[in-house]
C-alpha positions as CSV (number, residue, x, y, z in Angstrom):
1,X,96.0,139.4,107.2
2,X,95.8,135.7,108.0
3,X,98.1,133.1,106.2
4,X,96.8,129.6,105.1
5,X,98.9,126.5,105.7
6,X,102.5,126.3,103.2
7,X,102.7,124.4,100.8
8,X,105.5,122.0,102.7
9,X,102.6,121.3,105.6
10,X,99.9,120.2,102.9
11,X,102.3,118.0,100.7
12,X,103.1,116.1,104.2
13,X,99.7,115.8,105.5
14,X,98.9,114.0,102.1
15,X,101.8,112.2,102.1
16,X,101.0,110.7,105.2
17,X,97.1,110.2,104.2
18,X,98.2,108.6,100.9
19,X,100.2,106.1,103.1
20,X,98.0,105.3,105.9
21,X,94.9,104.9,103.1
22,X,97.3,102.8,101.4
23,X,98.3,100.5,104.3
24,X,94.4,99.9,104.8
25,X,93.9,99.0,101.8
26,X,96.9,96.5,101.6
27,X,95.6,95.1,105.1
28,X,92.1,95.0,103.4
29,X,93.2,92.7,100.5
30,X,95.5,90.5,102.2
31,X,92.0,89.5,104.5
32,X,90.0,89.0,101.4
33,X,92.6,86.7,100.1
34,X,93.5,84.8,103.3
35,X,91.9,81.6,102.1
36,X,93.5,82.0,98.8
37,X,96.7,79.5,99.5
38,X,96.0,77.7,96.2
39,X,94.1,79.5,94.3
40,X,95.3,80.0,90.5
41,X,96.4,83.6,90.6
42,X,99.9,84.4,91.9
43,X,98.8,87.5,93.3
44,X,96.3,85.8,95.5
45,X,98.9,83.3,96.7
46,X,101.4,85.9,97.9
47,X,98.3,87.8,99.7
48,X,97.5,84.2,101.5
49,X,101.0,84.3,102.1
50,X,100.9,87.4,103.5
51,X,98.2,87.1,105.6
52,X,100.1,83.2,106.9
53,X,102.9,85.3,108.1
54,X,100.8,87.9,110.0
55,X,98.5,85.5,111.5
56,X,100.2,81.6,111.3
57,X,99.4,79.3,114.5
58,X,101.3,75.8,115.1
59,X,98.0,74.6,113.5
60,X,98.8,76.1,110.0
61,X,102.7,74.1,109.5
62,X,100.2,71.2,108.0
63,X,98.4,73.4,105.3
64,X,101.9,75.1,105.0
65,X,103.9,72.1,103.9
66,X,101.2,71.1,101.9
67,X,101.4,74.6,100.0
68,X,105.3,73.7,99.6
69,X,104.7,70.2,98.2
70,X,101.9,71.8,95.7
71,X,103.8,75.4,94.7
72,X,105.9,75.6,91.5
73,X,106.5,79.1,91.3
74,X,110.1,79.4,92.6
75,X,109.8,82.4,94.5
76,X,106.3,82.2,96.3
77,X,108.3,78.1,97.5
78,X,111.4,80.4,98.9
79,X,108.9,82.7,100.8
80,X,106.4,79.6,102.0
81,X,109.9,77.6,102.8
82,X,111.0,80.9,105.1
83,X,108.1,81.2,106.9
84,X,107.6,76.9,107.5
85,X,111.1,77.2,109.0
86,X,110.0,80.1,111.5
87,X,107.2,78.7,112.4
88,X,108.6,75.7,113.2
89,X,111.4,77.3,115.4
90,X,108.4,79.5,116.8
91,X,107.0,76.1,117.9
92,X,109.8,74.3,118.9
C-alpha cells in the first residue's frame, strides 16, 4: 500500500508557494509604481519609495529632496528623510 505526502509536507509546500508568489507580486508592483514619487495615492508613493530604496543612485538625492520639500504625509517624509540620509552617506 503506498502512502501519499502528510498533511505537515503539503501545508509547508504551500506555505512556501503562497510566500514566494507573494514576494513576486510585491516586486511586480513596486516596478509598476517606480515613477510614482508624486503621484496622489499614498500607496503609490510608498511603492516609489520602495522601489528608491532598492534601486537609488547618487543621481536620485536631487528628485529625493525634492520629494521631501513636496511630501506632507508625516510618515512617507520620515521614510524619504531615512533613505536621503543613506544615500548621502552611501555617497560620501
Amino acid at each position: 500500500m503506498r502512502r501519499g505526502p502528510s498533511g505537515a509536507t503539503l501545508f509547508g509546500s504551500a506555505a512556501l508557494l503562497g510566500l514566494a508568489g507573494g514576494w513576486l507580486l510585491a516586486r511586480r508592483h513596486d516596478r509598476i509604481h517606480a515613477g510614482a514619487l508624486f503621484a496622489e495615492p499614498t500607496w503609490k508613493r510608498f511603492a516609489a519609495l520602495g522601489w528608491l530604496e532598492r534601486n537609488a543612485d547618487e543621481a536620485s538625492l536631487p528628485l529625493l529632496r525634492d520629494y521631501i520639500a513636496w511630501e506632507q504625509t508625516p510618515t512617507l517624509l520620515v521614510r524619504a528623510r531615512k533613505l536621503a540620509k543613506e544615500l548621502e552617506a552611501a555617497i560620501a
